[in-house]
C-alpha positions as CSV (number, residue, x, y, z in Angstrom):
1,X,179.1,71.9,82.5
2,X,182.4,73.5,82.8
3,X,180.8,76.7,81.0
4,X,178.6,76.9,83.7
5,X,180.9,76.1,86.8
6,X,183.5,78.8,85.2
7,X,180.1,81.7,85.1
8,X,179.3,80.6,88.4
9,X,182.8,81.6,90.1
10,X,183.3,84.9,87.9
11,X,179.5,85.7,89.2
12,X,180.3,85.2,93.0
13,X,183.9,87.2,92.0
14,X,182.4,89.8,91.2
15,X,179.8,89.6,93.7
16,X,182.7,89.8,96.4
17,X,184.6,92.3,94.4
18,X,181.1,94.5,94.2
19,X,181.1,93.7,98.5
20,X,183.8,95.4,98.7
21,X,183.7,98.6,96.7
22,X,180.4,98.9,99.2
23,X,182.6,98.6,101.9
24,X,185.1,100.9,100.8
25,X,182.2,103.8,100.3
26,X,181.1,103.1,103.1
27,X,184.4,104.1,105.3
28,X,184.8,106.2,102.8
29,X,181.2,108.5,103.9
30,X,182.2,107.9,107.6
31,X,181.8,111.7,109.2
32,X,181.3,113.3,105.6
33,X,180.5,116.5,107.3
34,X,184.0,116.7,108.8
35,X,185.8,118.4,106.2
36,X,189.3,120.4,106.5
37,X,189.6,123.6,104.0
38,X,192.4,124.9,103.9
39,X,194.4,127.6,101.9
40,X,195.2,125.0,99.2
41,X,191.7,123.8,98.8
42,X,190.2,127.5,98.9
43,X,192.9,128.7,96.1
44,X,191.8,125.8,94.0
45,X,187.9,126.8,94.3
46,X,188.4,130.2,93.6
47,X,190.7,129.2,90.6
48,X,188.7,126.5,89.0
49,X,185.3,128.8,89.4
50,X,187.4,131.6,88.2
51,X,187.8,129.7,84.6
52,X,183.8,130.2,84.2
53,X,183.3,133.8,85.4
54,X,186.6,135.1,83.4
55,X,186.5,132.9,80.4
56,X,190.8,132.8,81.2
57,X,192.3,130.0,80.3
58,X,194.4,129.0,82.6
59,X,198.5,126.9,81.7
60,X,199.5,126.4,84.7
61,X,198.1,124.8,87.9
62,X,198.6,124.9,91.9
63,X,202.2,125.7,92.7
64,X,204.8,123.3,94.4
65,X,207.2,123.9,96.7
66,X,209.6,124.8,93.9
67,X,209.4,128.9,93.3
68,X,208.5,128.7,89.3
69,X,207.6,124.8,89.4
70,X,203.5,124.3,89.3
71,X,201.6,120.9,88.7
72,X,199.5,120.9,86.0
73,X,196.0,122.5,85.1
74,X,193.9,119.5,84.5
75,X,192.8,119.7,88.6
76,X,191.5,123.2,88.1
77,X,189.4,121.8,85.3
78,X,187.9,118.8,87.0
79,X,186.9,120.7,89.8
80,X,185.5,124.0,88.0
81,X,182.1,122.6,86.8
82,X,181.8,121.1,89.9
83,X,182.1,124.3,91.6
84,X,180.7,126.2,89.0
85,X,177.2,124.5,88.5
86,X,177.2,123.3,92.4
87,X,177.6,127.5,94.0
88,X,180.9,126.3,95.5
89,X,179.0,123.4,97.3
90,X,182.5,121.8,98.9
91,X,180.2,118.4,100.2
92,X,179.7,117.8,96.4
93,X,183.0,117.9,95.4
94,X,184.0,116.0,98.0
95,X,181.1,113.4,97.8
96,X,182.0,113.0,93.5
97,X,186.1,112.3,94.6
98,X,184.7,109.5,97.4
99,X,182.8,107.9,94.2
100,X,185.7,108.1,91.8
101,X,188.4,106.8,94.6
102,X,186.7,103.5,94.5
103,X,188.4,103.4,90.9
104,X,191.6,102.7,92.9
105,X,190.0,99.5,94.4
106,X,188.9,98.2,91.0
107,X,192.3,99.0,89.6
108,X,194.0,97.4,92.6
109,X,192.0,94.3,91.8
110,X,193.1,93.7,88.1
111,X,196.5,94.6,88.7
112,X,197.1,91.8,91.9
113,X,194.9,89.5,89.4
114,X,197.5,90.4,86.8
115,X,200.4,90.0,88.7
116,X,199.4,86.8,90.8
117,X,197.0,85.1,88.3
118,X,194.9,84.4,91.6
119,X,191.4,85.8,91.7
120,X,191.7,85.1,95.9
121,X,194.5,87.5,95.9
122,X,193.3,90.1,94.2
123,X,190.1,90.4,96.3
124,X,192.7,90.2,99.2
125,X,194.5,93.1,97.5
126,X,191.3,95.0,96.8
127,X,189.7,94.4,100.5
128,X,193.4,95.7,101.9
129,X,192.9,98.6,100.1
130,X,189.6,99.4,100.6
131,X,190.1,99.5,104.0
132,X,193.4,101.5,104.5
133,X,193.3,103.8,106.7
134,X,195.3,106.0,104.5
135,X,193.4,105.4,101.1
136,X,190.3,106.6,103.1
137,X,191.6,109.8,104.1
138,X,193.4,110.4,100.7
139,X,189.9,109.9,99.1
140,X,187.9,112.6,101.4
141,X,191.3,115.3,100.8
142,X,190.0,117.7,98.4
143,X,193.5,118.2,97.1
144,X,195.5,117.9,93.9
145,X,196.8,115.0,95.1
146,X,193.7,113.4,94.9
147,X,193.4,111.5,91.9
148,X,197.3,111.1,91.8
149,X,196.7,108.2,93.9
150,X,194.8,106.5,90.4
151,X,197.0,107.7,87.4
152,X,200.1,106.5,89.4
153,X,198.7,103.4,90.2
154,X,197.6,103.1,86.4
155,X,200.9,104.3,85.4
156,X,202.7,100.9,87.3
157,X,199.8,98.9,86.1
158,X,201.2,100.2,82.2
159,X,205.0,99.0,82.8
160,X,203.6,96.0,84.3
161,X,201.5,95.2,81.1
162,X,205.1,96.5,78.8
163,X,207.2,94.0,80.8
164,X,204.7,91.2,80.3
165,X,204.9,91.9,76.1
166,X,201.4,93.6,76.0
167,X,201.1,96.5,73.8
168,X,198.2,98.0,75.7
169,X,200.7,99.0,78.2
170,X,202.2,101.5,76.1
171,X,199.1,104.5,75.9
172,X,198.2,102.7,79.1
173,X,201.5,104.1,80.8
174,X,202.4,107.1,79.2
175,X,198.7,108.2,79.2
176,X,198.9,107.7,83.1
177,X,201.9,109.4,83.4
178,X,201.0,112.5,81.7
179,X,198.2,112.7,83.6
180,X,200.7,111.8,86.5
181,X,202.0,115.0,86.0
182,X,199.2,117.3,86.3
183,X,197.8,116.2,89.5
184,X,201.7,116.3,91.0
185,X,204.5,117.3,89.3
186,X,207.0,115.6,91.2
187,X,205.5,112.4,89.8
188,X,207.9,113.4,86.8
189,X,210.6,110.5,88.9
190,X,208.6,108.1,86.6
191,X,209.6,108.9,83.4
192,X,212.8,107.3,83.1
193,X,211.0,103.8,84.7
194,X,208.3,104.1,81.5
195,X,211.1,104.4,79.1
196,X,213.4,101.2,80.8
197,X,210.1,99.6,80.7
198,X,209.0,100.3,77.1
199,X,212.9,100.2,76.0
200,X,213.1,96.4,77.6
201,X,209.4,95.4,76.1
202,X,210.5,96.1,72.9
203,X,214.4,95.2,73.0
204,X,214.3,92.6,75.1
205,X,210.8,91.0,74.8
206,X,210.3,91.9,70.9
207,X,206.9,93.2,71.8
208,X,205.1,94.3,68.1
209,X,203.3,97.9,68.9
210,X,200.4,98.3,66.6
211,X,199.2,101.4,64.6
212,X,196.7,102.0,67.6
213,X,198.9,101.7,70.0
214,X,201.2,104.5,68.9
215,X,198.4,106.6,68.0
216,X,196.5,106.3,71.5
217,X,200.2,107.2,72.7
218,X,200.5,110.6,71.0
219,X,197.3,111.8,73.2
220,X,199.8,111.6,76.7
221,X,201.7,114.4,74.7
222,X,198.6,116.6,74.2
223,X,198.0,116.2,77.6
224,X,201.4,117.4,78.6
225,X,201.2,120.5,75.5
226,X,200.0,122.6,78.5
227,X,203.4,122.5,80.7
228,X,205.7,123.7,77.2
229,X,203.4,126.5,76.5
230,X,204.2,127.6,79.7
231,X,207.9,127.2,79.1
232,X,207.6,129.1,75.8
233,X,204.9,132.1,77.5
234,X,207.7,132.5,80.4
């Protein structure tokens, strides 16, 4: 009987959680035709298409305000078969960053459920979200900024897990940093929180990092080999 009673709640959880990702699309495709392009947005179009019809590879990504400082490449990559296979179709690159911004509302939702242990807050947390006026526009901004809004998120969601002695946090955290990093640079502020976070999980806490763990860890410093090839090519 409780078996059933406990299915019953996680069914009409997720049917509320479901609600609201339809929400969120749904202010999300409010005036899709309304677009703004920009010089940023028609450098990155020209660059990621650019990767097909030159066969370059390509180390370093859209510049930052720093002369010599660029974000990483892994933004020119996501969009170039997008571009590429799409004839520079900007409505379906912006319609495939609408879909993968709802990510941000399902990863809202575990991390209040996380932190709270309340299902009822983390629907609150996901609904607030969803409907943020802000999260909306930064979903329809074809920019490298973009997806920044997840990996960060994911990143704080990592330390959260490190603090509370899971081990999962560890790729989870320095994967999502090193991502971080590509998609904006100046996201680089969070390194020295991942370390305090991993140096008090495992000082502190006495959290036991498994083989898998360390080994899922090493990809966050492929993902970074791009910026010190730069460094050594300069």
């Amino acid at each position: 009987m409780k078996s059933r009673k406990t299915n019953f709640f996680l069914y009409k959880n997720y049917v509320a959680l479901s609600l609201i990702l339809l929400l969120g699309l749904f202010l999300r495709l409010l005036f899709f035709k309304e677009i703004t392009f920009g010089y940023d947005m028609a450098r990155d179009a020209l660059e990621s298409i650019s990767i097909w019809t030159t066969n370059h590879f390509k180390l370093i990504g859209p510049g930052t305000d720093i002369p010599g400082v660029e974000h990483g490449i892994l933004w020119w990559y996501l969009l170039s078969p997008l571009y590429f296979f799409s004839q520079g179709n900007v409505y379906l690159v912006k319609l495939f960053l609408v879909f993968a911004s709802l990510l941000n509302i399902i990863l809202i939702y575990y991390f209040s459920f996380n932190l709270f242990k309340n299902k009822t807050a983390a629907l609150f947390g996901a609904f607030l979200f969803a409907v943020s006026f802000e999260t909306i526009s930064y979903a329809r901004w074809i920019i490298h900024l973009n997806p920044a809004v997840f990996t960060i998120g994911l990143t704080f969601f990592g330390m959260w897990l490190l603090l509370s002695k899971k081990s999962k946090g560890l790729p989870i955290s320095l994967i999502a940093l090193a991502l971080s990093l590509h998609f904006e640079f100046f996201t680089l502020y969070l390194v020295p929180f991942v370390l305090l976070s991993l140096a008090f999980s495992h000082f502190k806490k006495h959290t036991k990092f498994s083989k898998k763990d360390f080994l899922l860890s090493l990809f966050s410093l492929l993902l970074i080999l791009p910026f010190a090839l730069k460094e050594l090519k300069s």
